[in-house]
C-alpha positions in Angstrom: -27.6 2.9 9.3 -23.9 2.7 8.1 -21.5 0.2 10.4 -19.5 1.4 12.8 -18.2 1.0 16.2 -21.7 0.5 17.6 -22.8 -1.6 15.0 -20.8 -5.1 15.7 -23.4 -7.0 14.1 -24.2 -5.3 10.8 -23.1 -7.0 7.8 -19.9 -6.5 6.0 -19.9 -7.2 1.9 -16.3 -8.0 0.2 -15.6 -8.1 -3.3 -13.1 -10.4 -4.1 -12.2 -13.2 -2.7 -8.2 -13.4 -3.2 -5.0 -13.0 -0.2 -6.9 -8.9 0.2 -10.6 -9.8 -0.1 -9.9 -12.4 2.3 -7.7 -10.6 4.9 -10.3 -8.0 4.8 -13.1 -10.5 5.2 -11.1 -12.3 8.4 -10.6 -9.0 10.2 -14.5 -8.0 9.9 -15.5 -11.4 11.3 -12.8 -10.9 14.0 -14.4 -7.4 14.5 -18.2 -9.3 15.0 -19.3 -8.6 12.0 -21.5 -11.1 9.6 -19.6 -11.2 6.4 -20.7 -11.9 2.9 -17.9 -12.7 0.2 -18.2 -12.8 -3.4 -16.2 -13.4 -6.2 -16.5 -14.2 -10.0 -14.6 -17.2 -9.8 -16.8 -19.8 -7.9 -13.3 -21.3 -7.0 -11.8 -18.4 -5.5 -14.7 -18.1 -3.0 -13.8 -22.2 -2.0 -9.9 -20.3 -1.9 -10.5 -17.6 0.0 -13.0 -19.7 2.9 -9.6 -22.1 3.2 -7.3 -18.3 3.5 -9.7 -16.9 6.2 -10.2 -20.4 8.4 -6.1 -20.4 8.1 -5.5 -16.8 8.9 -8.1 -17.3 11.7 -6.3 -20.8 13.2 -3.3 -18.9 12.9 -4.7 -15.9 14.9 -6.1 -18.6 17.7 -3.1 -19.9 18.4 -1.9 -16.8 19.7 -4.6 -16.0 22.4 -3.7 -18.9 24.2 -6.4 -21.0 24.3 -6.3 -24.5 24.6 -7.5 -27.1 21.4 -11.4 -26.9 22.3 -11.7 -23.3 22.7 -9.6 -22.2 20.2 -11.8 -24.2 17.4 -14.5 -22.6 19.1 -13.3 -19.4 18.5 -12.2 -20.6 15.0 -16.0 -21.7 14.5 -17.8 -18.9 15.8 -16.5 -16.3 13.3 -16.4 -18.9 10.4 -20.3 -19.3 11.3 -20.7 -15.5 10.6 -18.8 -16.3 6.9 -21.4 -16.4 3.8 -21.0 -16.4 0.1 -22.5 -14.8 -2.7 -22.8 -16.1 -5.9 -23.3 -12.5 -7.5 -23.1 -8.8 -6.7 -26.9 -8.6 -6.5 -27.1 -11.4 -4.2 -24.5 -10.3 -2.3 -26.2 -6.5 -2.2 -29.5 -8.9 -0.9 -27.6 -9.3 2.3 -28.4 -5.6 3.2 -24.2 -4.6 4.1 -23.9 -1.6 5.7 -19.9 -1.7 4.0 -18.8 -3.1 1.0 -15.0 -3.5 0.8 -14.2 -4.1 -3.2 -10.8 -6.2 -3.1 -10.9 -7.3 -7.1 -7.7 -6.6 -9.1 -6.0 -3.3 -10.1 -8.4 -2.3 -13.4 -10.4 0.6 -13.5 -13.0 -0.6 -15.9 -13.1 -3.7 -14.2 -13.6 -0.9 -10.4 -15.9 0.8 -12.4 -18.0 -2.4 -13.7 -18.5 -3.1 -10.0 -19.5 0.2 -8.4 -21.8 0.5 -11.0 -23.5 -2.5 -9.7 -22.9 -2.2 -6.4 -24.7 1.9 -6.8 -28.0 0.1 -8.0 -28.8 -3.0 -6.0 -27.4 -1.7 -2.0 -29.2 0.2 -0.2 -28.6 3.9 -0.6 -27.1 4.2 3.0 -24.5 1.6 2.4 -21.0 2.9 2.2 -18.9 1.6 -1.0 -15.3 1.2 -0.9 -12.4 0.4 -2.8 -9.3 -0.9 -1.4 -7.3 0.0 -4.7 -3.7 0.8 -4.1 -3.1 3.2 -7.3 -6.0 3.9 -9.1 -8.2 7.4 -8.8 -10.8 6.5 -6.1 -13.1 9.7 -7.9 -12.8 7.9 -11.1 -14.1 4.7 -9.7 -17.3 6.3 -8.0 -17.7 8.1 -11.2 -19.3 4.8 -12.2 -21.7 5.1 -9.7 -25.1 7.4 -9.1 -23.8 8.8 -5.9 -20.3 9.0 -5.8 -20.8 10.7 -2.0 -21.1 7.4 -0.4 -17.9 6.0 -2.4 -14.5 6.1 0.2 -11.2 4.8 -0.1 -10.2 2.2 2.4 -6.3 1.3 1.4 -5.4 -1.6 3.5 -1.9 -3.5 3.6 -1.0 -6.7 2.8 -1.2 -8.9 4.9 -4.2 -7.1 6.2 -5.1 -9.1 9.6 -1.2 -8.4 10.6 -0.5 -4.8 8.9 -1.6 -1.8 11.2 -2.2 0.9 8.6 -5.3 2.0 6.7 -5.6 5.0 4.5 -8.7 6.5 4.2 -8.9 8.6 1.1 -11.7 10.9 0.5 -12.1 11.9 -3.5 -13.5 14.6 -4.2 -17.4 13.9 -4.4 -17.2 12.2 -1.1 -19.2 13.2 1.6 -16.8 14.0 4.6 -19.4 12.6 7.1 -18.7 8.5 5.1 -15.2 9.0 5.2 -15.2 9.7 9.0 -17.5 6.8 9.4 -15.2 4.7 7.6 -12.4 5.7 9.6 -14.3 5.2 12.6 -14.8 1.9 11.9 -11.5 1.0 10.9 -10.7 2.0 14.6 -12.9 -0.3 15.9 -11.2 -2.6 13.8 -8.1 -2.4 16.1 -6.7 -0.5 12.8 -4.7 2.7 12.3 -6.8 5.2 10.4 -4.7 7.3 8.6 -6.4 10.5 6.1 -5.5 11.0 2.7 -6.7 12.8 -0.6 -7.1 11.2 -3.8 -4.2 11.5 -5.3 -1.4 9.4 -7.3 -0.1 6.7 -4.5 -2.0 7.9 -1.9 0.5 8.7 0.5 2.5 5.6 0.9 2.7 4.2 -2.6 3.7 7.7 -3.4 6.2 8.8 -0.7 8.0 5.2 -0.5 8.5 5.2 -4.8 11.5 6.7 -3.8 12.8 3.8 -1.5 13.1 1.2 -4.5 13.4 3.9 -7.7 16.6 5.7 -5.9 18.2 2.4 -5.1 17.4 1.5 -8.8 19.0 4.6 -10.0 22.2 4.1 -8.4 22.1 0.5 -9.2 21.4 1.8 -13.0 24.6 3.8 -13.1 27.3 1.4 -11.2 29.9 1.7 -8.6 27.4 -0.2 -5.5 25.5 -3.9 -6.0 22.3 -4.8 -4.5 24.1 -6.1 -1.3 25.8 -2.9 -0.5 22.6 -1.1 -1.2 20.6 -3.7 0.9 22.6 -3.4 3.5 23.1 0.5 4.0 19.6 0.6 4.2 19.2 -1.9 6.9 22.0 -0.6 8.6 20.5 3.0 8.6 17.2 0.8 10.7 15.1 -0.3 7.7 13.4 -3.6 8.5 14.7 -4.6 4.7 16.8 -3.0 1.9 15.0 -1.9 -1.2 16.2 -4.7 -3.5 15.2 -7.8 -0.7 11.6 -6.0 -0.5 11.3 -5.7 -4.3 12.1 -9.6 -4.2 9.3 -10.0 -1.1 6.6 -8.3 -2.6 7.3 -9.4 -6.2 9.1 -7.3 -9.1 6.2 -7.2 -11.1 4.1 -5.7 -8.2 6.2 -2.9 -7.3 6.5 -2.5 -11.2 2.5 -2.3 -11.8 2.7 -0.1 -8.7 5.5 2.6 -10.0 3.7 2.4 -13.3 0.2 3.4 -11.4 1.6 6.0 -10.0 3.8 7.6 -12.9 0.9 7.7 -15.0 -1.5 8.8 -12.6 1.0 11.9 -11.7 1.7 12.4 -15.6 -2.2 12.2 -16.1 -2.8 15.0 -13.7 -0.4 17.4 -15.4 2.3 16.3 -12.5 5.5 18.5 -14.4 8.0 16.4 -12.0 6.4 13.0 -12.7 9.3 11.7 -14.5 10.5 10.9 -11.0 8.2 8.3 -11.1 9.3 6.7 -14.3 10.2 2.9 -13.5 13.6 1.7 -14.0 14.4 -0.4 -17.3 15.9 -3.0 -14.9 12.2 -4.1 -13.5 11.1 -4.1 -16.6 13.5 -6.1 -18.2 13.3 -8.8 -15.1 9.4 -9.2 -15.2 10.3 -9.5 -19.3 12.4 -12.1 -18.2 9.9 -13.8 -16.0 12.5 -12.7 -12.9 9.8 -11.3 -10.1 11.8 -12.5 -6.8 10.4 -15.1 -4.4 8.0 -16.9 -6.1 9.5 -17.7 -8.9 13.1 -18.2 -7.2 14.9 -15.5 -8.6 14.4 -11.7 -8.8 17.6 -9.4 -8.0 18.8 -13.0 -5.5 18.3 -16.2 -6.3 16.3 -18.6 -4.0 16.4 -22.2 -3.0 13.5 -24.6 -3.0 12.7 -23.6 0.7 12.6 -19.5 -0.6 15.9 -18.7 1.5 18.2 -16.1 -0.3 21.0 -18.1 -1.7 23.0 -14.5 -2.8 22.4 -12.4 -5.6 21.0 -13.6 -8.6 22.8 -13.5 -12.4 24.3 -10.0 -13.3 23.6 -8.6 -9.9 26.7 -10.0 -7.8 29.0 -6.9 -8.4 29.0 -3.2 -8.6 29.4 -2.7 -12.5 30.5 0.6 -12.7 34.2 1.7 -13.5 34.5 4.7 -11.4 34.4 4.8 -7.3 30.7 4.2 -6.4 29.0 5.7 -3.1 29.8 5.4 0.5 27.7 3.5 2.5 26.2 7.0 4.0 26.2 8.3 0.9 23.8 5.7 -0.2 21.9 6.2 2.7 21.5 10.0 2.6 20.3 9.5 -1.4 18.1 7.1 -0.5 16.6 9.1 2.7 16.4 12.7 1.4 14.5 11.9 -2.0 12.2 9.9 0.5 12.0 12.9 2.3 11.6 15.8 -0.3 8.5 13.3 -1.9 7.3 13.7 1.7 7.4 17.4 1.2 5.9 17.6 -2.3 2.9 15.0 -0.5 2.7 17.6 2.1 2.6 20.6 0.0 0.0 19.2 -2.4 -2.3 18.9 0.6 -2.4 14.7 0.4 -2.0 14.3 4.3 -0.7 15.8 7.2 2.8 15.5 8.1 1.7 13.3 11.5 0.0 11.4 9.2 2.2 10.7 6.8 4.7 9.9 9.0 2.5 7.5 10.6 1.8 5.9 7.8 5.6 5.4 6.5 6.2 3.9 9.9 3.6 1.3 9.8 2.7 1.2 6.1 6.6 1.4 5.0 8.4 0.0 8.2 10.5 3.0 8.1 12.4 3.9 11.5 11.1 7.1 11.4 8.9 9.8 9.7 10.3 11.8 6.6 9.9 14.6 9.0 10.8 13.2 12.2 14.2 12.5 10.5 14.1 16.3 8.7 13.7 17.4 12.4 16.5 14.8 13.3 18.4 16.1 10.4 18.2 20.1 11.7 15.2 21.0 9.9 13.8 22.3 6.5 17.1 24.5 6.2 19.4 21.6 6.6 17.3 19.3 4.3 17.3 22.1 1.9 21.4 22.0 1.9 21.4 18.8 2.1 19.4 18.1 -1.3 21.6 20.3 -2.9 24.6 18.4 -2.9 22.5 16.1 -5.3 21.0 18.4 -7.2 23.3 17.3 -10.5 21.4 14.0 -10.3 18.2 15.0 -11.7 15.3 17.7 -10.6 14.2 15.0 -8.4 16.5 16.5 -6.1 15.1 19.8 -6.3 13.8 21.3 -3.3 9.9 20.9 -2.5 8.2 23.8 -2.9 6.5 23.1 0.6 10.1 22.2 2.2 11.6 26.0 1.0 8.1 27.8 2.6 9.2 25.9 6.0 12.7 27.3 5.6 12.6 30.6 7.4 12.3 33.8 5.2 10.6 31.1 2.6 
């Protein structure tokens, strides 16, 4: 029988042991699960115990306990924590789940599925928590690709709410609402999602850091004044500071992923995905924003933003760049006609995807909680006009213009 909500004690499998594979591993054992955790690196597994007891202490100390109890509580998950030298001995464990956490290759996916197919048992459900790459591709590797699910989470994944659930096309639907039962016993937010390019929130929020890029490309408004329109309009963080957070190079691997995914796919419109030179030429440059002390702003030894880093202090343009709600309304509306193309393509549901933007994304609200805000598909549709001359990016979703009425 395949975990779930009835299952507390059924064993968990996680491939990788890295910040994912071990967030991932911490919230089953938090959930009562036994958890088995392997990795090729011998090292990594010695890594990722030290991640999960930490993320666990850290956990502790917010229930309250006092010293003794809480290294109880520490203890008594770490006791359920086992690791695997192999795939096969890992698969030896019987896991009703395994969570693949390894890095963003597909041969590498594909490698491990392959495995993973042969040596669990053939009720066990398979999952990949890849962020770009086609989830049918991956259990194309495998001899049963029915039992092969999605499972997106967030980094970090103890703290982060959101979990997409994306059912390829060979999955059975009866795995992927297992999956995303037990992700609610999780304490998690199950949101569901095809298998398409970005899923829904590497896909809909490409336009949060690529629109921002594309006005920073062209002059006339620097990082800070893009930065802080945004978190003046309620995000939690401008596009340029989260770029910074999460690392250049990861939002560039990610924009990559997802532009030639959509190109792949025959996606006419995927040059809106296309990432900007300037990433590239700052992960060239060894630039990738927090960790190594200077991305878009430079950093101290401590990591606190010391203002904007070489070549990004001023608006470089020679003509009057936008207004503050200018930048805002650019920045919102090609979030919001993505959300609409997402829509239209039949990737999610517009309550989901808004869900997920909100606790995925940390946006204030839904692309179509602020359409509806906004006066509706009519309004957005006027609205995306006025920036029409920008690009086809701009151009009205098909799925926006069948909401309009008489569409």
């Amino acid at each position: 029988m395949a975990p779930g909500p009835s299952d507390p004690d059924d064993v968990v499998g996680v491939v990788g042991a890295g910040t994912m594979g071990a967030g991932i591993a911490q919230l089953a054992l938090e959930a009562g699960h036994q958890v088995v955790v392997t990795d090729v690196d011998a090292a990594a597994i010695e890594r990722g115990r030290d991640r999960i007891r930490a993320g666990l202490e850290r956990r502790a100390a917010r229930l309250d306990l006092d010293a003794a109890s809480a290294e109880a509580w520490v203890g008594g998950r770490i006791a359920r924590l086992r690791d695997a030298p192999t795939l096969e001995a890992l698969a030896g464990a019987v896991p009703g789940l395994v969570i693949e956490a390894a890095l963003e290759d597909l041969a590498a996916k594909q490698a491990i599925f392959a495995a993973l197919d042969a040596a669990t048992r053939p009720t066990a459900i398979l999952a990949t928590n890849t962020s770009a790459l086609s989830v049918g591709a991956i259990a194309r590797a495998t001899a049963n690709p029915r039992r092969v699910v999605g499972l997106h989470f967030f980094n970090p994944a103890p703290v982060m709410p959101l979990v997409e659930v994306i059912r390829a096309p060979g999955t059975d639907a009866a795995v992927a609402d297992r999956a995303a039962a037990l992700m609610t016993a999780w304490g998690k937010v199950a949101v569901r999602c095809a298998d398409t390019p970005g899923f829904i929130v590497n896909r809909v929020n490409r336009a949060f850091t690529l629109e921002a890029l594309a006005i920073l490309d062209v002059g006339g408004a620097s990082i800070a004044t893009i930065d802080g329109a945004m978190r003046g309009a309620g995000y939690p963080m401008g596009p340029f500071e989260l770029m910074d957070l999460v690392g250049i190079d990861v939002n560039l691997a990610a924009s990559r992923g997802v532009f030639e995914r959509s190109a792949s796919v025959g996606d006419r419109a995927a040059e809106r995905f296309r990432p900007s030179p300037v990433q590239i030429r700052l992960v060239a440059e060894g630039r990738l924003g927090r960790k190594t002390a200077a991305g878009f702003y430079a950093y101290d030894e401590s990591g606190r933003p010391m203002g904007p880093a070489a070549g990004f202090g001023a608006a470089s343009g020679r003509e009057p760049g936008p207004s503050v709600a200018e930048i805002v309304a650019r920045i919102t509306l090609a979030i919001v006609n993505e959300a609409y193309r997402a829509l239209g393509e039949g990737v999610a549901t517009a309550a989901d995807i808004d869900l997920a933007m909100r606790l995925g994304a940390g946006h204030p609200s839904g692309p179509f909680e602020w359409a509806a805000e906004l006066g509706g598909p009519v309004a957005v549709d006027a609205a995306l006009r006025e920036f029409t001359s920008l690009g086809p990016r701009f151009d009205p979703a098909p799925a926006l213009l069948a909401d309009a009425p008489g569409g």
